[in-house]
C-alpha positions in Angstrom: 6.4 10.8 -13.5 9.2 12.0 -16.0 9.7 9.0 -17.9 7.3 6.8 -19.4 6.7 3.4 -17.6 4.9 0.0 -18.6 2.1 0.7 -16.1 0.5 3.8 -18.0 -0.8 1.7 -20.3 -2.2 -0.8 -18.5 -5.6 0.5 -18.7 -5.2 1.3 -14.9 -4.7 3.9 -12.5 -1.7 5.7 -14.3 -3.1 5.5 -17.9 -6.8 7.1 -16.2 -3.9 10.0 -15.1 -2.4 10.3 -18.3 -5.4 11.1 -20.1 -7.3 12.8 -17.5 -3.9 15.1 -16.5 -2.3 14.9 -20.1 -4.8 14.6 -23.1 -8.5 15.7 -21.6 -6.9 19.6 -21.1 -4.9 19.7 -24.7 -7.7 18.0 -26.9 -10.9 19.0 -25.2 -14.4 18.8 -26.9 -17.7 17.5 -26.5 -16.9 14.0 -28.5 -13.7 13.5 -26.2 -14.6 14.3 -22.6 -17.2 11.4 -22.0 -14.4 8.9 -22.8 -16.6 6.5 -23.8 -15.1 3.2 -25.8 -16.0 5.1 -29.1 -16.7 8.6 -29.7 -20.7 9.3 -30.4 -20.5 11.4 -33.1 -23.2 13.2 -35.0 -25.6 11.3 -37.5 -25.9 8.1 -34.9 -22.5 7.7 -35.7 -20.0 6.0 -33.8 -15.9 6.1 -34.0 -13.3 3.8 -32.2 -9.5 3.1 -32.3 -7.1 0.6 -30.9 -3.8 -0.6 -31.2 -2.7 -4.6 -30.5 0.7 -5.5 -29.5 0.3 -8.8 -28.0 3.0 -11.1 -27.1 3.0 -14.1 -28.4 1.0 -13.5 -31.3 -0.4 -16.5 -31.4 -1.9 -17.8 -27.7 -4.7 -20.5 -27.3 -8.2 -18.9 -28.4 -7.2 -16.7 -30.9 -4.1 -14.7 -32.2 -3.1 -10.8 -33.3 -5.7 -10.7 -36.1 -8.7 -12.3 -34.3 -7.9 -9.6 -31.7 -7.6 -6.7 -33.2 -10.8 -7.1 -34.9 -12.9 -8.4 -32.3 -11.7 -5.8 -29.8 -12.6 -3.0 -32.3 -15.8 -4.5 -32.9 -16.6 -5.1 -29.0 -15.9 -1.1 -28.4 -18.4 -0.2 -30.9 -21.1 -2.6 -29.6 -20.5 -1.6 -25.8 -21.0 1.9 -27.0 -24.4 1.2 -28.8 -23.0 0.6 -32.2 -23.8 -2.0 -35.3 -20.2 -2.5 -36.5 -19.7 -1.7 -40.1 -16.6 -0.4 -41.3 -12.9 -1.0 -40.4 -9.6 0.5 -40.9 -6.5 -1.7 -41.0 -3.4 -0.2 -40.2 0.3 -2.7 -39.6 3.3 -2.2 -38.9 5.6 -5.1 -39.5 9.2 -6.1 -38.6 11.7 -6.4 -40.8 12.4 -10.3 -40.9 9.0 -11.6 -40.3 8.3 -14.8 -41.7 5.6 -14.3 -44.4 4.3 -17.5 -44.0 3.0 -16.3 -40.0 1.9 -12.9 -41.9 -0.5 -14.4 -44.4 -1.6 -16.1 -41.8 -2.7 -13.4 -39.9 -4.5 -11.8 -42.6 -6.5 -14.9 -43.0 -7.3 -14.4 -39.4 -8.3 -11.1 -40.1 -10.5 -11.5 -43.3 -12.0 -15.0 -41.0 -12.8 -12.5 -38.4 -14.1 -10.1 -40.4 -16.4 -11.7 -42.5 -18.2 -13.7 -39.2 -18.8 -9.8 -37.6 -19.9 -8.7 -41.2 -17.6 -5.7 -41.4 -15.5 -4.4 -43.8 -12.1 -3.2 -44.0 -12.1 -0.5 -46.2 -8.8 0.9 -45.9 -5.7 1.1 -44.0 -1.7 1.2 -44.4 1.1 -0.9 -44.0 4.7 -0.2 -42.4 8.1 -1.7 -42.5 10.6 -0.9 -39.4 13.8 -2.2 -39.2 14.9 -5.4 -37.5 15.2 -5.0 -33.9 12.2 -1.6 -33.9 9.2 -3.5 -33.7 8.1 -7.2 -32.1 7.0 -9.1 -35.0 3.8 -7.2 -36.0 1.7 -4.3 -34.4 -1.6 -3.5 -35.5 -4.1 -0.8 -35.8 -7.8 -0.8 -36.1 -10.3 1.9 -36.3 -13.9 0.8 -36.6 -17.0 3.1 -37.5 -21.0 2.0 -36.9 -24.0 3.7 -36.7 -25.8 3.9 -33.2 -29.0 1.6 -32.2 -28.6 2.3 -28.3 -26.6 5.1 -26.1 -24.8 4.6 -22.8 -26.8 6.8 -20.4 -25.0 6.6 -17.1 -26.6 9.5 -15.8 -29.7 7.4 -15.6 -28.1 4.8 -13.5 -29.4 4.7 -10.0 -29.1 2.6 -6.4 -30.8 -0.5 -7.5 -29.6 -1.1 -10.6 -28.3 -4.4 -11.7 -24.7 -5.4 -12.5 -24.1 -8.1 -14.8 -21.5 -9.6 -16.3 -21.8 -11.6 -19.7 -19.2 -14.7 -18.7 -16.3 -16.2 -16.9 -13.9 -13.3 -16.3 -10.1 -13.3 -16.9 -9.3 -16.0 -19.1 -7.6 -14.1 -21.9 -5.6 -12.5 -19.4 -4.1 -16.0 -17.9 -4.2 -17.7 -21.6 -1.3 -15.3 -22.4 0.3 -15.1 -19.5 0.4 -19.6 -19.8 1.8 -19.1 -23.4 4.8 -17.1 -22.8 5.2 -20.3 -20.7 6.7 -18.1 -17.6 5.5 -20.4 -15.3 6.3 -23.5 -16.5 2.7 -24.9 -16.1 -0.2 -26.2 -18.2 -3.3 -25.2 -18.7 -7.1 -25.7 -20.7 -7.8 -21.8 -20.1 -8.2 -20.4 -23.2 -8.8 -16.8 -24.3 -12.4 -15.3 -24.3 -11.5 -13.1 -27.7 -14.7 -13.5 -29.6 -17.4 -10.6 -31.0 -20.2 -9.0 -28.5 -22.3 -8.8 -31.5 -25.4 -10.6 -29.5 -25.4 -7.6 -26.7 -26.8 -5.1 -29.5 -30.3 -6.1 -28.7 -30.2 -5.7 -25.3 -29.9 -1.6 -25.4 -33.9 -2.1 -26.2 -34.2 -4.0 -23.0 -33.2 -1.9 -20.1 -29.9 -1.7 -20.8 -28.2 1.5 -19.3 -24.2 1.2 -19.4 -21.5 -1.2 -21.0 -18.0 -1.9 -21.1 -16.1 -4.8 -21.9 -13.7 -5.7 -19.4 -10.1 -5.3 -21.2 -7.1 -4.3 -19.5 -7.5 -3.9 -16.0 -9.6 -6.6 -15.5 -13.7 -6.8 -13.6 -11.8 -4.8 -10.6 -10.4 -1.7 -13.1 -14.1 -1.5 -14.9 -16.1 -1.3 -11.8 -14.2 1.4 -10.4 -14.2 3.6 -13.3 -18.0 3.0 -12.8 -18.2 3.7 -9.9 -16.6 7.2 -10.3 -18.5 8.1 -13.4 -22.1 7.4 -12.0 -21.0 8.8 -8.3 -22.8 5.9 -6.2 -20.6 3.0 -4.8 -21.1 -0.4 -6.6 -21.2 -3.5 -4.4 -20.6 -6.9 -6.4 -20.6 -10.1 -4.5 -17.4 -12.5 -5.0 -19.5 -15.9 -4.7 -21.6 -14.3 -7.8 -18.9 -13.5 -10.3 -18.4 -17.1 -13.0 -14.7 -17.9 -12.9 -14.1 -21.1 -14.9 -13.2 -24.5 -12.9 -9.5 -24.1 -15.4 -8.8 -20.6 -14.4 -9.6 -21.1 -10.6 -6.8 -24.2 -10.9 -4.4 -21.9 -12.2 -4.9 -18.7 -10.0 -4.5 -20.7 -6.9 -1.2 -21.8 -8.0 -0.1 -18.5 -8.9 -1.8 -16.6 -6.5 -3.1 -14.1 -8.8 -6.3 -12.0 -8.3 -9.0 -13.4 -10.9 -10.5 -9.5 -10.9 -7.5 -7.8 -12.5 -7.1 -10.1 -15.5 -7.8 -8.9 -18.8 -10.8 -10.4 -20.8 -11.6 -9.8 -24.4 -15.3 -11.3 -25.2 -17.0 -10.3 -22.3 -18.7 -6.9 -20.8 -19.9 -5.7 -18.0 -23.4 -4.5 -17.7 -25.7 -2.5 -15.9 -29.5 -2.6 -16.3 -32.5 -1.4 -14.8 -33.5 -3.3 -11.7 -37.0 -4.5 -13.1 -35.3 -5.8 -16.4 -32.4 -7.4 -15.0 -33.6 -11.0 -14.7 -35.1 -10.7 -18.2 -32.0 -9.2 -19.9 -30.1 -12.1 -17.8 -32.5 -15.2 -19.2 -31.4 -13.1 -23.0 -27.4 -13.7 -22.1 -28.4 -17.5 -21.1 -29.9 -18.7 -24.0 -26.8 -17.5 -26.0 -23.7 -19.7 -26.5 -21.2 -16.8 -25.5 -23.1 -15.7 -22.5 -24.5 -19.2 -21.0 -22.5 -18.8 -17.9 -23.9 -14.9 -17.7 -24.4 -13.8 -14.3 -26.1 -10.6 -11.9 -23.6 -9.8 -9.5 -24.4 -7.1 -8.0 -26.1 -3.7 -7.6 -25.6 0.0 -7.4 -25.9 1.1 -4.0 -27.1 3.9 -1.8 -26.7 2.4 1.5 -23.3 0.7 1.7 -19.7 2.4 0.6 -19.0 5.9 0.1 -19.8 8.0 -3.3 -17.7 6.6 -6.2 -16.2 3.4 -4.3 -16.7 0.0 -6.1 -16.7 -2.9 -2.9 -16.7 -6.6 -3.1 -18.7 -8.7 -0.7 -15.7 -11.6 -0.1 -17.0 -15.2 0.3 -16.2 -14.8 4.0 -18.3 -11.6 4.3 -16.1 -9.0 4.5 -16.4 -5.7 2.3 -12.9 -5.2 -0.3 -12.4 -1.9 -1.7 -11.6 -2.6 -5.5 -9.7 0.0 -6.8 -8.5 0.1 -10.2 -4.8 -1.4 -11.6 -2.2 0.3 -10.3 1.4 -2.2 -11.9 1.3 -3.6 -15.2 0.4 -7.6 -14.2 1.4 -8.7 -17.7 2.6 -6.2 -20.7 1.4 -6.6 -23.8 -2.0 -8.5 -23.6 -4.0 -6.5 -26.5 
């Protein structure tokens, strides 16, 4: 690839090439190489970064600042970290309405205060009209670790669970650029996984929350980190009666949309149902379900497969074209 495309930073196949071919070899250390959502650093500390462009800025369920705190927040807690203290970093175009910016930063401070962080310092940039789409932003977020990721402990048998209907943030955005022409109740998932951070005292072995790239994109990264195929079962993963509507109008695969309040998890095969019974009794996580297990018998080393409703084994590989720019 000489130029740079839209796809490598979907969170799919070409971004895993970019930093595995591009950054991995030129910044390599300890911290870096486990590529973790946050780098575990010493003192139970934990370090994350990300940077929102989303378009439109405002979409059902949320809007720029919501996101970009909640997604900072959700990458510490998937890594085993108690949120405390975030950076705030925008970069605004010349022309924006100050009105929609205020507004914003009330969504911020909103968002903030109900995940009991603080932003502590940050910047602000101006770029010319025409340089920029509205507003970008940046977040870094730092916590202190009560649980570690060990997926070197993972073995066949383990559970997979996932914390909630998948893909709705993904379709919410793609319905409010209004491409389609269509309506819709589907509304983004963007919300805190605050109420996870007990559950790395119960059996809980791995994380992630399912961004860019969707359940499909996640479960093969998993699959190639722990090096045993993952078989999930299609009848088992919650899709919402909304989103189902839509998809089978459009003809888009629920598995590759983008979510951004809910995780995948994988826990010990004797705490599973516990940790599941946890998620239901939880208003985020009510429609929490196991769907499926790490295998030794069925797949190949490092392959995540679906079990289709009719049967059949699906390889699930991860993203390979940009479905929608611009979702986080």
């Amino acid at each position: 690839m000489k130029k740079v495309s839209l796809e490598m930073g979907s969170g799919g196949r070409l971004m895993q090439e970019f930093i595995n071919e591009k950054l991995l070899p030129l910044f390599k250390n300890p911290y870096l190489k486990v590529l973790h959502d946050s780098a575990l650093l010493p003192d139970s500390l934990a370090l994350t970064t990300d940077s929102y462009t989303v378009d439109p800025i405002f979409f059902p369920g949320g809007d720029i600042g919501t996101l970009s705190v909640n997604g900072t927040v959700n990458d510490l807690v998937v890594s085993g970290a108690r949120p405390e203290y975030l950076s705030l970093a925008l970069i605004i175009e010349e022309g924006l309405e100050m009105e929609i910016l205020e507004k914003i930063l009330a969504s911020i401070k909103r968002t903030a205060s109900r995940n009991r962080v603080k932003i502590v310092t940050g910047d602000t940039k101006v770029v010319p009209r025409g340089q920029a789409d509205k507003i970008y932003i940046n977040t870094a977020g730092i916590g202190h670790l009560v649980g570690r990721p060990r997926p070197e402990k993972i073995k066949p048998g383990d559970r997979l669970l996932v914390t909630g209907p998948v893909g709705e943030h993904g379709l919410a955005i793609m319905l409010a650029r209004n491409n389609f022409r269509m309506s819709s109740r589907v509304r983004s998932d963007c919300g805190p996984l605050l109420f996870l951070l007990p559950l790395w005292k119960k059996g809980v072995l791995w994380m992630r929350d399912i961004t860019r790239g969707g359940l499909a994109t996640v479960l093969s990264e998993l699959a190639g980190k722990i090096g045993f195929p993952v078989l999930v079962e299609e009848e088992a993963i919650p899709v919402s009666r909304a989103l189902k509507g839509a998809i089978e109008i459009l003809g888009i695969d629920p598995l590759y949309l983008a979510c951004e309040g809910r995780a995948l998890i994988v826990v010990k095969e004797s705490e599973a149902k516990r940790v599941l019974n946890i998620l239901k009794k939880q208003a985020p996580s009510r429609q929490a379900a196991i769907i499926g297990e790490v295998q030794d018998r069925i797949g190949r080393k490092g392959e995540a497969l679906l079990r289709t409703s009719s049967g059949g084994l699906r390889l699930l590989e991860p993203l390979t074209s940009e479905l929608l720019p611009r979702i986080c």
